[in-house]
C-alpha atoms as one frame of an Amber mdcrd trajectory, in Angstrom:
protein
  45.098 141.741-104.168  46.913 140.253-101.196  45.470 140.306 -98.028  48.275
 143.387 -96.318  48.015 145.172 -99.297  44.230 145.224 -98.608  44.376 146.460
 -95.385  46.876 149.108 -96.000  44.222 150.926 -98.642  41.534 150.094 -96.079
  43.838 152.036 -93.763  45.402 154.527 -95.863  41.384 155.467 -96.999  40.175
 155.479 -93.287  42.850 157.836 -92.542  41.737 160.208 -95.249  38.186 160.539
 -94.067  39.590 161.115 -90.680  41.870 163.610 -92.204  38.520 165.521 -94.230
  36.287 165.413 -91.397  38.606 167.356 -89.106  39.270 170.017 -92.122  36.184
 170.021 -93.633  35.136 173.785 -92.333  38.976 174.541 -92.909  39.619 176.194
 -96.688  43.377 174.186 -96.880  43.193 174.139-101.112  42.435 177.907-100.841
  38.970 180.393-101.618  37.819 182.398-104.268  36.915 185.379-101.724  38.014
 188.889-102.708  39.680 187.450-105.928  37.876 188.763-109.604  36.078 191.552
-107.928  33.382 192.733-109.720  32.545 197.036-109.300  28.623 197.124-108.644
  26.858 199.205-110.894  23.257 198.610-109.500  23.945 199.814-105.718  20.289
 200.948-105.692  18.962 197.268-106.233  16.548 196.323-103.588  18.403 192.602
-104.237  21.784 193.691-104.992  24.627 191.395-104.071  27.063 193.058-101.630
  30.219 190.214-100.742  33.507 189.794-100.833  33.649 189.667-104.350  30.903
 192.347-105.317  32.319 195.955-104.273  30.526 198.788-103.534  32.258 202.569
-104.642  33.763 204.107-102.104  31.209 207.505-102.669  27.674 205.232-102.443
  25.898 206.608 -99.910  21.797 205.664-100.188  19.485 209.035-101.612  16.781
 207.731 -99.093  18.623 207.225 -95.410  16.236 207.668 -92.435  16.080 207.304
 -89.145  14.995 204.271 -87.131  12.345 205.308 -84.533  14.605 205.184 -81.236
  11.830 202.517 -80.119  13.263 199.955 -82.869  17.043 201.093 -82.528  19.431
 201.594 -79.249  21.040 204.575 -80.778  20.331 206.945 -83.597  20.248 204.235
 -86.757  19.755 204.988 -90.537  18.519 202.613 -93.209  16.969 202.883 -96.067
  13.070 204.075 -96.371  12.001 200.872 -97.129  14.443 198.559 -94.809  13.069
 201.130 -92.192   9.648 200.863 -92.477   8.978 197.216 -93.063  11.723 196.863
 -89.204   9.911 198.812 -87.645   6.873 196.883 -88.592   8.828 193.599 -87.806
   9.780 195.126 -83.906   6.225 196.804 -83.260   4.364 193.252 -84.188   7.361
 191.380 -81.956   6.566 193.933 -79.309   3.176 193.036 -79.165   3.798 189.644
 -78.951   6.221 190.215 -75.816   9.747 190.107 -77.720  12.138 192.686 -77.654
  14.010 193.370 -81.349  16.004 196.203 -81.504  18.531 197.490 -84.621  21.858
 198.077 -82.784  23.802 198.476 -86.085  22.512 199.325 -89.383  23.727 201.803
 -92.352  27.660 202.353 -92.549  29.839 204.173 -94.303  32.780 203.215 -96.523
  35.493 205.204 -94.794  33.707 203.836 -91.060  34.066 200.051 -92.414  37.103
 200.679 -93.625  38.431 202.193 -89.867  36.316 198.841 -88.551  37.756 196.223
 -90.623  41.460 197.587 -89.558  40.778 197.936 -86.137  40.166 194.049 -86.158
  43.510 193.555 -88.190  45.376 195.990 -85.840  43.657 193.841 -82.584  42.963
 190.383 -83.554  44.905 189.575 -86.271  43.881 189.671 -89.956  42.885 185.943
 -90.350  39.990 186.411 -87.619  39.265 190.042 -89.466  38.912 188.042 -92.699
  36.254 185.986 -91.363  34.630 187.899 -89.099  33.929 191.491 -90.682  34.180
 192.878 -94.098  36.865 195.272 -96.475  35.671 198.770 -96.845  33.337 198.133
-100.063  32.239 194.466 -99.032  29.710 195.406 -96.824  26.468 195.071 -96.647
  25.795 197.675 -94.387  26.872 200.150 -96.830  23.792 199.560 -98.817  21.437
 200.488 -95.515  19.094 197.464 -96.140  21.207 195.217 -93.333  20.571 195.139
 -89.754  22.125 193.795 -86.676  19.833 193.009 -84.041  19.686 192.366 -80.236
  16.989 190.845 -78.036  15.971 191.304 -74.441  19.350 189.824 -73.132  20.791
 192.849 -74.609  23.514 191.403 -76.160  23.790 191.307 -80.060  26.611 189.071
 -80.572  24.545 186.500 -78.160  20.883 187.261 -79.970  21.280 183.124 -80.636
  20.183 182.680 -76.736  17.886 185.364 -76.741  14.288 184.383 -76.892  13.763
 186.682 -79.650  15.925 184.425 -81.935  13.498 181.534 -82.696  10.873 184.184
 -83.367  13.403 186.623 -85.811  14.609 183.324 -87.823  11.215 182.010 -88.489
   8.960 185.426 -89.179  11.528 188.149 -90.825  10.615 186.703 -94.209   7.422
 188.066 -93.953   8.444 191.660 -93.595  10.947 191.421 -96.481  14.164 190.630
 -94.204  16.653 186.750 -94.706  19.105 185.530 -92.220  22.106 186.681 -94.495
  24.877 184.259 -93.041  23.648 181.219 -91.746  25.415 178.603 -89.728  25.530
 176.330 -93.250  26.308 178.795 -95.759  29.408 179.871 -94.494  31.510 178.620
 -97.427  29.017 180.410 -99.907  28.484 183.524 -98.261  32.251 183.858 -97.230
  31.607 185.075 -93.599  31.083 183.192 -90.283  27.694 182.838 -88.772  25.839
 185.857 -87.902  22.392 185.176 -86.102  21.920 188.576 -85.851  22.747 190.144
 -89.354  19.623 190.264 -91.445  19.335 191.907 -94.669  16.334 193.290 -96.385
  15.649 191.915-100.032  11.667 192.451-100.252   9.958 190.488-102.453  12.030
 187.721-102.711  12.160 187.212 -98.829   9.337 184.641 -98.666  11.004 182.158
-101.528  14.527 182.171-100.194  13.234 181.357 -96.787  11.189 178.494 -98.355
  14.081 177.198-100.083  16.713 177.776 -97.652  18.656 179.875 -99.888  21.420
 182.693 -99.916  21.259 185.449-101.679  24.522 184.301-103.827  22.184 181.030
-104.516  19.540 183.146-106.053  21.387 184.559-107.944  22.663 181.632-109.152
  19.355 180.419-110.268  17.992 183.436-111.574  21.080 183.766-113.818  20.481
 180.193-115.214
């Protein structure tokens, strides 16, 4: 191989990494996001997988909704028994220790995520509503096992900066609850980074924290 036609591959292949380091969180050859949806037929599931290719019905609504004490929640906030009791066991022990951790949005409806996901689309365009919430169906939320939280800054969508964060991220296994979308999963989860979204999945809480896994990982391996 001649000398210029070595440098033009060395170029040519320098120009390509430059190229797919730039694009690397962009999805230019496409996704496989709300393609060969699957109907969920075990919506009860403590561990059931809610994304953009698992759907919810349109008529689940949890048998076993309650309501948050108002001391764990900024306005009146249903989840399920279970969710409820092990958050409120999460914000009481994080109150004691001088953190604030309050639910600001937890069980919603299919027709209410449906009026939420087009309200993005109608205001900020339906790439950004693709990322950033979910199609009537796709949500977690629906399930009431997922919670959005805020800290003492009072701000949700900047719990990140809150003091409560470090605290959330590294104890919320223990009372059955993963970060659901974390800042490296985006391409496997299918949604942005949420340090405030947690989900409850029980049991399984402790391992997928120790193994830095999703909940589409798990069930991955389990299926193995």
């Amino acid at each position: 191989m001649s000398l210029k036609i070595f440098k033009l591959c060395f170029y040519l292949f320098l120009a390509f990494l430059i190229v797919l380091f730039y694009t690397k969180n962009l999805n230019i050859f496409g996704n496989k996001f709300y393609k060969n949806i699957k109907n969920i037929d075990n919506p009860d599931d403590i561990n059931v997988l809610v994304n953009k290719n698992n759907k919810l019905s349109q008529n689940y609504i949890p048998s076993d909704l309650i309501m948050l004490n108002r001391k764990y929640a900024n306005e009146y906030k249903y989840m399920r028994k279970i969710a409820a009791i092990n958050f409120e066991k999460l914000s009481e022990d994080a109150y004691k220790l001088g953190y604030k951790i309050v639910a600001v949005s937890t069980y919603r409806s299919y027709s209410y995520q449906e009026e939420l996901f087009n309200s993005y689309v109608k205001n900020k365009g339906k790439e950004y509503a693709l990322k950033c919430s979910a199609k009537a169906g796709h949500s977690e939320h629906q399930t009431g096992l997922a919670v959005d939280v805020m800290g003492s800054n009072n701000d949700y969508d900047n719990f990140e900066n809150s003091i409560e964060f470090e605290w959330m991220k590294n104890n919320a296994y223990k009372y059955g609850f993963i970060l659901r979308y974390p800042k490296d999963k985006t391409k496997i989860t299918g949604f942005k980074y949420e340090p405030w979204h947690y989900r409850y999945v029980g049991d399984i809480a402790s391992y997928l924290y120790e193994n830095n896994l999703t909940l589409e990982e798990y069930r991955k391996t389990i299926s193995k």
